[in-house]
C-alpha positions as a Markdown table, in Angstrom:
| # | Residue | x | y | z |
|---|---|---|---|---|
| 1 | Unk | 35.5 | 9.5 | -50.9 |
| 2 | Unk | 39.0 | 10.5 | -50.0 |
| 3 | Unk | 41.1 | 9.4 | -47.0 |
| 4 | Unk | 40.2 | 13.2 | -45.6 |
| 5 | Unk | 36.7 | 12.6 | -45.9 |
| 6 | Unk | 37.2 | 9.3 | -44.2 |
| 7 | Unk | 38.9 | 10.4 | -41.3 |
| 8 | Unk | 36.6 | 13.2 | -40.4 |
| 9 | Unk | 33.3 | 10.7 | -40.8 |
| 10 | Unk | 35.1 | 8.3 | -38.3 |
| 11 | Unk | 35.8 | 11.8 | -36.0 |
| 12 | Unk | 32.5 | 12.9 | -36.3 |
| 13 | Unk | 30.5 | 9.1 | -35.8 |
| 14 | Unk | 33.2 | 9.0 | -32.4 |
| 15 | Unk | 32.5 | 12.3 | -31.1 |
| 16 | Unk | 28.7 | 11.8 | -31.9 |
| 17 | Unk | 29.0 | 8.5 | -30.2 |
| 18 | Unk | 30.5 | 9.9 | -27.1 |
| 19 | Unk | 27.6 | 12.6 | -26.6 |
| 20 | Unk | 25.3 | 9.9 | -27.1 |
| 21 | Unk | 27.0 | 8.4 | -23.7 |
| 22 | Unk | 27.1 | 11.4 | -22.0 |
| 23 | Unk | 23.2 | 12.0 | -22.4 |
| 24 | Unk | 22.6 | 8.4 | -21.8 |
| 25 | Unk | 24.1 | 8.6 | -18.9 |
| 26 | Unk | 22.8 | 11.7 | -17.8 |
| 27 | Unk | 19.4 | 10.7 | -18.6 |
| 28 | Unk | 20.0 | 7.2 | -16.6 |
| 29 | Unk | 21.1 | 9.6 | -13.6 |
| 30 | Unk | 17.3 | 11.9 | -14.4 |
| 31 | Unk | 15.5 | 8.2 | -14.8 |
| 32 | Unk | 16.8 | 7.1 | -11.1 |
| 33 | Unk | 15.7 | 10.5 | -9.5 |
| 34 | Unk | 12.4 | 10.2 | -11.2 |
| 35 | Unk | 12.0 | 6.6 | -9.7 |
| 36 | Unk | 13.1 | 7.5 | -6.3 |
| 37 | Unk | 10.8 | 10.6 | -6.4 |
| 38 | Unk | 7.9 | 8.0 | -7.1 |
| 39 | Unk | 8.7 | 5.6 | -4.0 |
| 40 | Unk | 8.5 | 8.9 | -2.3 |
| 41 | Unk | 5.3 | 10.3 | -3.1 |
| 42 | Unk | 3.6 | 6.8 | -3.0 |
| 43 | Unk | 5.4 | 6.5 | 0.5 |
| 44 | Unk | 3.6 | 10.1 | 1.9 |
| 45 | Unk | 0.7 | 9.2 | -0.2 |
| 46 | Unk | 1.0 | 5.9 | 1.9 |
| 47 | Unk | 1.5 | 7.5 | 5.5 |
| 48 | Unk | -1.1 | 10.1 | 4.7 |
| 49 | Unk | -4.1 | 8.1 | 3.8 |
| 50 | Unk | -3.0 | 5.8 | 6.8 |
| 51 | Unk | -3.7 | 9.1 | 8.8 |
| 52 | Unk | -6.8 | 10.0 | 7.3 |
| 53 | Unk | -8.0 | 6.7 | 7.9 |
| 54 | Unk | -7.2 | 6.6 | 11.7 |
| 55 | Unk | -10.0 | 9.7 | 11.9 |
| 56 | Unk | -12.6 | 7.6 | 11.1 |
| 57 | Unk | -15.7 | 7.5 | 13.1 |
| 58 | Unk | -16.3 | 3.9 | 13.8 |
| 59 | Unk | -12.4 | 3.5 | 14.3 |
| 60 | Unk | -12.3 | 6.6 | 16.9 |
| 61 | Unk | -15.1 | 5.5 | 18.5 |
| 62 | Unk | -13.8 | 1.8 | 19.0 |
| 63 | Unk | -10.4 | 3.6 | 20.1 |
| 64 | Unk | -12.2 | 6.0 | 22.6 |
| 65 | Unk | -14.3 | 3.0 | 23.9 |
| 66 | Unk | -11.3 | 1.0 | 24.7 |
| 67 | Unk | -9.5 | 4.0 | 26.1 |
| 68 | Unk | -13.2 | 4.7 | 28.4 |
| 69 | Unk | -13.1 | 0.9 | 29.8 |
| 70 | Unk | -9.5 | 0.9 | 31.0 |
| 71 | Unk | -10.0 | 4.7 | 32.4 |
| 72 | Unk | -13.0 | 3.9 | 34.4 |
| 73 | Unk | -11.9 | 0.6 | 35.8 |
| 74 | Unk | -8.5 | 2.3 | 36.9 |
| 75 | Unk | -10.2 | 4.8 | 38.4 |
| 76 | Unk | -13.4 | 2.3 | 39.8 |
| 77 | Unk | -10.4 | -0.2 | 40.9 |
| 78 | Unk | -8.6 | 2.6 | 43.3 |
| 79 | Unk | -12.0 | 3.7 | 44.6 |
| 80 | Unk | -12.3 | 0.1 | 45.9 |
| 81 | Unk | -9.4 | -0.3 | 47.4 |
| 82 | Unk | -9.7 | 3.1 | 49.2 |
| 83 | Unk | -12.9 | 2.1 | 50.6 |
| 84 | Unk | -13.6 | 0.9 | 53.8 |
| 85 | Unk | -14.6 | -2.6 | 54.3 |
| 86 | Unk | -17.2 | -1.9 | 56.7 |
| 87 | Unk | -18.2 | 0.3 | 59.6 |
| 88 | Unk | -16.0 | 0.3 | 62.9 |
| 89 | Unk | -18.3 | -2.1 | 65.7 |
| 90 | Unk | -19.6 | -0.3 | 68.2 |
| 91 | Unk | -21.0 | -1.9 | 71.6 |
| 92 | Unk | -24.5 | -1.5 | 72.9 |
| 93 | Unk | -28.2 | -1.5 | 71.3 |
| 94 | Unk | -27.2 | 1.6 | 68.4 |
| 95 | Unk | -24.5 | -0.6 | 66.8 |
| 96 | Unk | -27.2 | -2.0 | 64.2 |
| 97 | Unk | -29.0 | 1.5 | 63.2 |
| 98 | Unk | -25.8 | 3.2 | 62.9 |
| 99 | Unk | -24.5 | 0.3 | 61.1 |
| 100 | Unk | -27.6 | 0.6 | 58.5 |
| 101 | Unk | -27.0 | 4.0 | 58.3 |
| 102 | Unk | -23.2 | 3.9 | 57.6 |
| 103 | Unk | -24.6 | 1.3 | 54.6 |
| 104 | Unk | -26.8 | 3.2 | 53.6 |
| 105 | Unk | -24.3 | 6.1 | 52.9 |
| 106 | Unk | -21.5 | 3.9 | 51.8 |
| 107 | Unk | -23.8 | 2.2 | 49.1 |
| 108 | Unk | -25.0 | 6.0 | 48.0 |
| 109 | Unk | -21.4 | 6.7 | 47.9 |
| 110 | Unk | -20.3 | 3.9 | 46.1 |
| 111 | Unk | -23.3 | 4.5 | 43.7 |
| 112 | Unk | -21.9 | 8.3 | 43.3 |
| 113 | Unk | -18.2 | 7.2 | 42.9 |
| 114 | Unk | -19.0 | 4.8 | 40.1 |
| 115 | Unk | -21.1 | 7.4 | 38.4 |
| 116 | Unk | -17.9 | 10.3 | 38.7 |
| 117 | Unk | -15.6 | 7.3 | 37.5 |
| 118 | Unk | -17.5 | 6.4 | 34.5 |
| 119 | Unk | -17.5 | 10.4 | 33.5 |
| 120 | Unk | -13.9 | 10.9 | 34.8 |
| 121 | Unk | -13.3 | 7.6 | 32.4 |
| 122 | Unk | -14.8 | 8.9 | 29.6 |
| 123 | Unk | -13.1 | 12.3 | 29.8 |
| 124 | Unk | -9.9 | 10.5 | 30.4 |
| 125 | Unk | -10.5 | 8.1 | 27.7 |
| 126 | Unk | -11.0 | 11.6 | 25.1 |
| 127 | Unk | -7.9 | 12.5 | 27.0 |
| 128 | Unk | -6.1 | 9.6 | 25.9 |
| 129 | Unk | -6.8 | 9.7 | 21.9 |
| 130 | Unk | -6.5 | 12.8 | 21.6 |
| 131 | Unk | -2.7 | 12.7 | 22.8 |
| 132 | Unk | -2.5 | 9.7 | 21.2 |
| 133 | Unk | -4.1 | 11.2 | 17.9 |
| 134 | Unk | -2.0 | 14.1 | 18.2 |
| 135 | Unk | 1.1 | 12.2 | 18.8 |
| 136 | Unk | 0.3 | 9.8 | 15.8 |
| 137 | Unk | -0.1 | 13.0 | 13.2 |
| 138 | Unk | 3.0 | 14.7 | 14.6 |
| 139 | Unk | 5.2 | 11.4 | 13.8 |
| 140 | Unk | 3.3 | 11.4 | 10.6 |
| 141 | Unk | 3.9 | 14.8 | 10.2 |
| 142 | Unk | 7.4 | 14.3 | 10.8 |
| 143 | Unk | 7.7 | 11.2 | 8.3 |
| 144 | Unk | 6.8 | 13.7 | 5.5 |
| 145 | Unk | 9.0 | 16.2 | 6.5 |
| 146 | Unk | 11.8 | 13.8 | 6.6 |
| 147 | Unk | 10.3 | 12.3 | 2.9 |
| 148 | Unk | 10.1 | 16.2 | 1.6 |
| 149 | Unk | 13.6 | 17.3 | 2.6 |
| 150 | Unk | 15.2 | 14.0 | 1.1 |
| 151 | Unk | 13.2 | 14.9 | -1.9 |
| 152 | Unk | 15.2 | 17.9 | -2.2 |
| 153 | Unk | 18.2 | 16.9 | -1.7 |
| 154 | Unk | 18.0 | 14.9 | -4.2 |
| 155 | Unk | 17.0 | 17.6 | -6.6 |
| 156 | Unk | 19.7 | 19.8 | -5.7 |
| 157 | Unk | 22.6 | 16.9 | -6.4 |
| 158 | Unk | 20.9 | 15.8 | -9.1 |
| 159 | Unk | 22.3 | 18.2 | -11.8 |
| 160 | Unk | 25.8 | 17.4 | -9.9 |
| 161 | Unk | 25.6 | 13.7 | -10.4 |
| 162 | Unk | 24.6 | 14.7 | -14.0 |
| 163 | Unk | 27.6 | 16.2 | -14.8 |
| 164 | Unk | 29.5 | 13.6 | -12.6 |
| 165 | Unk | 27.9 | 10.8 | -14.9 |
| 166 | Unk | 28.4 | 12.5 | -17.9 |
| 167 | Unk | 31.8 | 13.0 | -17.6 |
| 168 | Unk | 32.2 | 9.3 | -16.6 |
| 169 | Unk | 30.9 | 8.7 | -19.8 |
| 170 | Unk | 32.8 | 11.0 | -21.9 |
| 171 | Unk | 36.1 | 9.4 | -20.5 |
| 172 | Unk | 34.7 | 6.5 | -20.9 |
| 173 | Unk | 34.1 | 7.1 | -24.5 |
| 174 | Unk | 36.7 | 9.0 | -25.6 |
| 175 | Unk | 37.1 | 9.4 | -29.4 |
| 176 | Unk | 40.0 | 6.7 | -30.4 |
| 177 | Unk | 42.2 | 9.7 | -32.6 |
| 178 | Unk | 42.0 | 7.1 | -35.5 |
| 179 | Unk | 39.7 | 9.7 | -37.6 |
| 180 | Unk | 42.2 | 12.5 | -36.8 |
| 181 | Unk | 45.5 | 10.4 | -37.9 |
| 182 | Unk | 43.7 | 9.7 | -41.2 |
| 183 | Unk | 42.8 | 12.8 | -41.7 |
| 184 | Unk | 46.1 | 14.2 | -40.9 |
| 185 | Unk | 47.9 | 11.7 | -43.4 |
| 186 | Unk | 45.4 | 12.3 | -46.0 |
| 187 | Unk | 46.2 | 16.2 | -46.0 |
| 188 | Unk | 50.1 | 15.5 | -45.3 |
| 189 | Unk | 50.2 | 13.0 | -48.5 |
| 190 | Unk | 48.2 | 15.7 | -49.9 |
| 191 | Unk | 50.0 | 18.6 | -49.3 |
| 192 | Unk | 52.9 | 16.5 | -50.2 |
| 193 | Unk | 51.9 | 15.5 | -53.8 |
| 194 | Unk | 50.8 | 18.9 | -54.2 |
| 195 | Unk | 54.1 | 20.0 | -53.6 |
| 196 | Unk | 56.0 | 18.0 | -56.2 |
């Protein structure tokens, strides 16, 4: 093989070397998006079975139960301390039936206010989860908005960092000129000799 020949296989193995970098690299920039891609969708997958979960009956019922309790004792609470302690005195031989009818009435209303608390409570407790529920899905729902749009960001640089990692590479890996040089004194001494 001639010096010619030489020089243009040492060209050729450097120029195919520095394409080998610039896919490498290029591929390393592809293999990173991939991998972020994957923490994504495992992160919504994540958040999103998390929701579905929180809509389970037993959990919703424990949550509306809780919500029901602390309603109705709120509500049984300010009832009490809006009520009167007992019935003004009154002087003479009346004061005891009208104090057994005022009683009488307070206990029935008593009765009756616990009864509307304990169905104000419960609607209140619905009332609660639901905004609770609602607020819970729209954060959610926000999460994977926020996971979604990074997602395409990143697919829109990606074919930029591409090119910006491939041309790293391709400076990095510049062919050294030694091939060329060879080359160019093989044909020089060659064109030389054939000139003699």
């Amino acid at each position: 093989m001639g010096a010619g020949a030489a020089g243009n296989a040492i060209s050729a193995k450097q120029a195919g070397d520095q394409q080998n970098a610039i896919v490498n690299a290029q591929n390393e920039q592809l293999d990173t998006f991939l991998d972020r891609n994957d923490q994504r969708i495992s992160e919504a997958q994540t958040l999103f079975a998390n929701r579905r979960d929180a809509y389970d009956d037993e959990a919703l019922a424990a949550q509306q139960a809780d919500k029901t309790a602390t309603e109705t004792a709120t509500l049984n609470e300010a009832a009490e301390s809006a009520a009167p302690a007992a019935a003004a005195p009154i002087q003479g031989s009346s004061s005891s039936v009208i104090s057994k009818v005022f009683d009488k009435f307070q206990s029935k209303a008593k009765e009756k206010t616990a009864a509307q608390n304990e169905s104000l409570g419960k609607l209140r407790g619905y009332q609660g989860l639901f905004q609770d529920m609602d607020l819970d899905t729209a954060r959610s729902g926000q999460k994977l908005g926020t996971i979604s749009s990074l997602a395409q960001s990143d697919a829109a640089m990606l074919p930029l960092m591409q090119d910006l990692a491939g041309a790293r590479a391709s400076i990095d890996n510049q062919p050294s000129g030694i091939g060329a040089l060879i080359t160019g004194l093989a044909n020089a001494g060659g064109y030389y000799a054939g000139s003699k």
